[in-house]
N, C-alpha and C positions, 0 to 999 in steps of 0.2 A: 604573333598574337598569343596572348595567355588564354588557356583553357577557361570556357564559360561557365561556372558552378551555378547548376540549376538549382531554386530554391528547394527545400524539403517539403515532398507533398505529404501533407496528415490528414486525419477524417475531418479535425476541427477546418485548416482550409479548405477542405473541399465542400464541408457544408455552408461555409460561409458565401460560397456561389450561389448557395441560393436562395431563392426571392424572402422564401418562410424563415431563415435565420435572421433572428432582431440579434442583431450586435449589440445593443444597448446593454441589452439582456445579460448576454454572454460576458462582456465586460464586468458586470455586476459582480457575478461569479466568481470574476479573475479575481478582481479584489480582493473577495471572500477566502479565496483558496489561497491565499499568498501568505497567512497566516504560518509559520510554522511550529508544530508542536512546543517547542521548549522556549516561547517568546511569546512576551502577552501584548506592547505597546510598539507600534508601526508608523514612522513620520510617512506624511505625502510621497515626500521624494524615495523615500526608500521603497513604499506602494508601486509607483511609478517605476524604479529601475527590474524590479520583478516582475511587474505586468507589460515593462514595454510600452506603456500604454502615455502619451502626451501628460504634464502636471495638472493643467487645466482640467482635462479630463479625467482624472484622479481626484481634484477637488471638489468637480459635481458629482461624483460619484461616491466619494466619502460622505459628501454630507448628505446623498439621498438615503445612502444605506443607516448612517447613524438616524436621520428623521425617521426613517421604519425602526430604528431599532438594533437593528440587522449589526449596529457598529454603536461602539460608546468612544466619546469624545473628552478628551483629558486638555482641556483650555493652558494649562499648567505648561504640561509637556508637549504640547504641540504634537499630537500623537495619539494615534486609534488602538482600538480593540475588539474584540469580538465581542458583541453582545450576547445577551442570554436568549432571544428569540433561534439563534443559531444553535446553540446545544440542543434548544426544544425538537427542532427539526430533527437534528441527529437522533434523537429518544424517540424520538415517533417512527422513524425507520425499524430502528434497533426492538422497538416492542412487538415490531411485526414480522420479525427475523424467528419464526416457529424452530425453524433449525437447530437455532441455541441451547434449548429447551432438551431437546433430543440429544445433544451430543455432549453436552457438560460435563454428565457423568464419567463418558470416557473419559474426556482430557482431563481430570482432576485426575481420575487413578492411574493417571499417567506420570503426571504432573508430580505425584505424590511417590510415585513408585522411584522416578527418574532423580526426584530434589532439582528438579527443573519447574523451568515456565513451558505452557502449552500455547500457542496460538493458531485461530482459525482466522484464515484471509480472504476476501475476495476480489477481484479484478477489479480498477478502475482507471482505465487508459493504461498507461506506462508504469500505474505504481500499483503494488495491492495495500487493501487497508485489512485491518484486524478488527475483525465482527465478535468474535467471542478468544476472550485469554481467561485461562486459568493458573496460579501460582501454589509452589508445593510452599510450604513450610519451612525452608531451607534459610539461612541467613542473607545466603547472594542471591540474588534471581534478578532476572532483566526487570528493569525500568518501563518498559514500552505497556502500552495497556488499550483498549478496547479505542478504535481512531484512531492508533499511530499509522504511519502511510511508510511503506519500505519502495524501493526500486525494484522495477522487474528484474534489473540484471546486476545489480550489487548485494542482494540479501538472498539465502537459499528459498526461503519461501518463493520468491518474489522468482527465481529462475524454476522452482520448479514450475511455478502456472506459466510462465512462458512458454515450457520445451511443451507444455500439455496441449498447445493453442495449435491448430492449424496456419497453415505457412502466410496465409493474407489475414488472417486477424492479427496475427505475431509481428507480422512487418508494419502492421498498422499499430502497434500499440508499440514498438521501437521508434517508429519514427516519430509519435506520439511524445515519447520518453525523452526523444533526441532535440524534440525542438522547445521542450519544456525546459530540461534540465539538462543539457548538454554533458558537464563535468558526470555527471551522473551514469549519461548513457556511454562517457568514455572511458570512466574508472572501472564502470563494469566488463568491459572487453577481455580484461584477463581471467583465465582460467573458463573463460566461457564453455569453450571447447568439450573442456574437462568435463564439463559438470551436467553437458547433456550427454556425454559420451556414460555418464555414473547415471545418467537418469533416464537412459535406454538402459541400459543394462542390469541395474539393480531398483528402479524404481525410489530412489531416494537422490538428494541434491545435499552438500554438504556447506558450509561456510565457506567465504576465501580466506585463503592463509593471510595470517598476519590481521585479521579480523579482530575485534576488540569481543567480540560474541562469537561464541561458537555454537552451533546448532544444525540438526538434520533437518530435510523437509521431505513430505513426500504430495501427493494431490488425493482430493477426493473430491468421487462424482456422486452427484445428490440423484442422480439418474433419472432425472426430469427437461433433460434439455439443454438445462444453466450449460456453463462452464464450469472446468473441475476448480476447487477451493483447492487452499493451500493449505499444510497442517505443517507445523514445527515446533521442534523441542529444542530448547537450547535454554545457556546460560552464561554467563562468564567464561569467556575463552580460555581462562586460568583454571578454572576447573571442566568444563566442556571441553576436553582436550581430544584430538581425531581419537583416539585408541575410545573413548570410553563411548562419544557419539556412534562408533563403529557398532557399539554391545547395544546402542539404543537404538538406531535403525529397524532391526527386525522387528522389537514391540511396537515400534511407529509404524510401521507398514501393517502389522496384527490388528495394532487400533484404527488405524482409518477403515484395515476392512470392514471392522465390528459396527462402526461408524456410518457406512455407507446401507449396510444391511440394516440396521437400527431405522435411516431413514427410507428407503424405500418400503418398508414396511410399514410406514405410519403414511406414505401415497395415496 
């Protein structure tokens, strides 16, 4: 007889056990979130093969979200989009993110000092997103801006909030990762090792080789309870090359502390 492969438990199934999770609900969301950054128009069926979710069910669902708003509909293309009621939401968090406000300053004269990009992350399941980016001046600098979503365990940022988590929020938000994004949670397995073994020991997380972006991370805690955020400098792997992130480490770790003390002082 072949070994029995238990299914993967995550928080999402195990709150769906109970009575208070409206699925409806939840599905909505899928939809929503299935969007990926560098892609504006989404048929049914492609909805559908990333949500997992029945077509039919993808079609009431498309078109409740479009009747709210929530989705724009291209008769043409046979194919969705994110509406503008969806960005609003986003700005309405984002206005109430105080934090911002307070640490700007650092990451610019980082940003500026380094001829890199700065980014602030915070957790959300399996992936972190980016609350506040700052860009130096420089001709190359990353692409990614204020909403891009990195993986826990393929982007430095995203492995330092990782190694930062206690061992059952960490396995909840991998297994989180793993039944989301599977290739995701598999391509990230290399160098894993490495990389909390770098981030015990010198507080910083570095790129994986062969990466198209190179950049350091390190974490900070708002010292209110949250979870620590992620901070990282990077840029083009061609010029963010390991020797030069190496020199930029220590100012990254300088800054988060500056950063951390900045906000618990405004507590």
């Amino acid at each position: 007889m072949g070994r029995i492969v238990k299914p993967i438990k995550t928080p999402r199934s195990e709150a769906e056990e109970d009575r208070r999770f409206v699925n409806a609900l939840a599905r909505g969301l899928d939809v929503l979130r299935c969007f990926e950054r560098a892609e504006r128009w989404l048929p049914n069926q492609e909805i559908a093969r990333r949500t997992s979710l029945p077509k039919a069910t993808v079609s009431r669902l498309t078109y409740t979200l479009t009747t709210l708003g929530y989705l724009e509909h291209s008769p043409e293309r046979e194919m969705y989009a994110l509406g503008l009621p969806v960005l609003g939401l986003g700005f309405k968090v984002l206005s109430h993110f105080e934090m911002g406000r307070i640490v700007r300053p650092f990451m610019q004269a980082l940003a500026d000092e380094a001829q890199a990009a700065v980014s602030l992350a915070v957790r959300s399941g399996g992936w972190v997103v980016y609350v506040t980016h700052c860009r130096s001046d420089a001709p190359l600098t990353l692409g990614l801006d204020v909403g891009a979503r990195l993986s826990l365990t393929r982007s430095a940022i995203g492995r330092a909030v990782l190694f930062s988590l206690d061992e059952s929020t960490s396995d909840k938000a991998l297994a989180s990762l793993r039944a989301e994004a599977p290739h995701e949670w598999e391509q990230g397995q290399a160098g894993l090792q490495e990389a909390r073994e770098s981030f015990t020991r010198r507080g910083v997380v570095f790129s994986m080789p062969g990466a198209d972006i190179g950049a350091a991370a390190v974490t900070l805690d708002p010292g209110d309870g949250r979870e620590c955020f992620g901070l990282n400098c990077g840029g083009p792997a061609s010029i963010m090359t390991p020797a030069r992130l190496a020199q930029i480490a220590p100012r990254l770790l300088d800054t988060a502390n500056r950063m951390e003390r900045a906000i618990r002082s405004e507590n």
